[in-house]
Structure formats: C-alpha cells, structure tokens
C-alpha positions, 0 to 999 in steps of 0.5 A, spaced: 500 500 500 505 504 500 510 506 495 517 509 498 523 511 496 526 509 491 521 503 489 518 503 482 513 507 478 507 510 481 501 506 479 496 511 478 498 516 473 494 523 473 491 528 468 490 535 469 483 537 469 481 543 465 475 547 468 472 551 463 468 557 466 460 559 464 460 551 462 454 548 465 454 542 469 451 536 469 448 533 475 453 527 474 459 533 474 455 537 480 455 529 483 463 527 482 464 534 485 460 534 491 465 526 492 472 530 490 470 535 495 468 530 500 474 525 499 479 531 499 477 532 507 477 525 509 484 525 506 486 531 509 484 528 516 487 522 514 494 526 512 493 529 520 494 522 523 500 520 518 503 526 520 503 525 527 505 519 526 499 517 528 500 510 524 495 505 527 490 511 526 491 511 519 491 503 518 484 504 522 481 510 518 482 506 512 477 503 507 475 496 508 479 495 502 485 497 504 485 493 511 484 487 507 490 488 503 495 489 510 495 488 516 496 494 521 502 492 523 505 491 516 502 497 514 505 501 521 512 497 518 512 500 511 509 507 512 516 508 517 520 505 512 517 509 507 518 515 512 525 515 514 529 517 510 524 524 511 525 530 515 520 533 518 515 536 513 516 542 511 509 543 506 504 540 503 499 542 498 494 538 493 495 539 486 489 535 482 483 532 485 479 526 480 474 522 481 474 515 477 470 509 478 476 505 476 483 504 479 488 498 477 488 492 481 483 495 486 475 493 487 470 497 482 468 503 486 467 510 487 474 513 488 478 519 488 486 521 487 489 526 490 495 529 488 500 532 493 507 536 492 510 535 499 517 537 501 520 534 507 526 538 509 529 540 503 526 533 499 521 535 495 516 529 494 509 526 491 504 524 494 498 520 491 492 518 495 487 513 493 480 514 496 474 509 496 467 511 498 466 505 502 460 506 505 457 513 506 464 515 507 471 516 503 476 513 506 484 511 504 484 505 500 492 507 498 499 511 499 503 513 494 510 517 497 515 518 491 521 523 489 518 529 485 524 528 481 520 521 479 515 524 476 
C-alpha cells in the first residue's frame, strides 16, 4: 500500500483537469464534485494522523479495502520505512483532485486521487492518495510517497 523511496513507478498516473468557466454542469459533474470535495477532507484528516505519526490511526481510518490488503502492523512497518529517510515536513499542498470509478488492481468503486507536492526538509516529494467511498464515507484505500524528481 505504500510506495517509498526509491521503489518503482507510481501506479496511478494523473491528468490535469481543465475547468472551463460559464460551462454548465451536469448533475453527474455537480455529483463527482460534491465526492472530490468530500474525499479531499477525509484525506486531509487522514494526512493529520500520518503526520503525527499517528500510524495505527491511519491503518484504522482506512477503507475496508485497504485493511484487507495489510495488516496494521505491516502497514505501521512500511509507512516508517517509507518515512525515514524524511525530515520533518516542511509543506504540503494538493495539486489535482479526480474522481474515477476505476483504479488498477483495486475493487470497482467510487474513488478519488489526490495529488500532493510535499517537501520534507529540503526533499521535495509526491504524494498520491487513493480514496474509496466505502460506505457513506471516503476513506484511504492507498499511499503513494515518491521523489518529485520521479515524476
């Protein structure tokens, strides 16, 4: 579930989304927004506990998906490793925010990728989460960490 340095390619690609103004949108579009909104909250919350190194709190307030995927204390293993090479964080900020209802090696569902450049010390870095709705709420289903250089 986490992808550290220097480990392979991130396995989800993102694409910049283009807003045209004065367009107007469908309730679908109305209705994948409302979700991105939503999912960017519970990652922010999400990102809170992992910058606390609130680790086991990230495995708990994961998808269902996810917990299914690695336990809590593989996960508290893999998010350490991935994050001691780190300094502390100096900045975060979402880049693009999209919503799918397809993700590779992942069950069909409601997702959003989030996209963050984050800089940790003088590392600058990529961070890409993967939301699932999993019931009434969106929740983590993966963490992608790698070098901005990378991208």
């Amino acid at each position: 579930m986490v992808r550290s340095f220097p480990t392979g390619p991130l396995l989800f690609l993102l694409a910049a989304g283009v807003l045209v103004v004065g367009t107007p949108m469908t309730a679908s579009a109305q209705s994948n927004e409302q979700a991105v909104t939503a999912a960017k909250a519970a990652a922010q919350e999400w990102l809170t506990l992992l910058d606390a190194d609130a680790h086991e709190a990230t495995w708990d307030a994961a998808a269902t998906f996810f917990k299914s995927e690695v336990s809590a204390e593989q996960w508290t293993a893999q998010v350490r490793q991935a994050h001691s090479s780190l300094d502390s964080l100096q900045s975060r900020s979402l880049v693009a925010a999209r919503y799918t209802n397809s993700v590779p090696n992942a069950p069909e569902g409601e997702y959003i990728i989030a996209q963050y450049r984050a800089t940790y010390g003088d590392q600058k870095t990529v961070e890409t989460l993967s939301l699932k709705k999993d019931g009434e709420e969106w929740r983590v289903a993966g963490y992608f960490i790698k070098p901005a250089e990378q991208q």
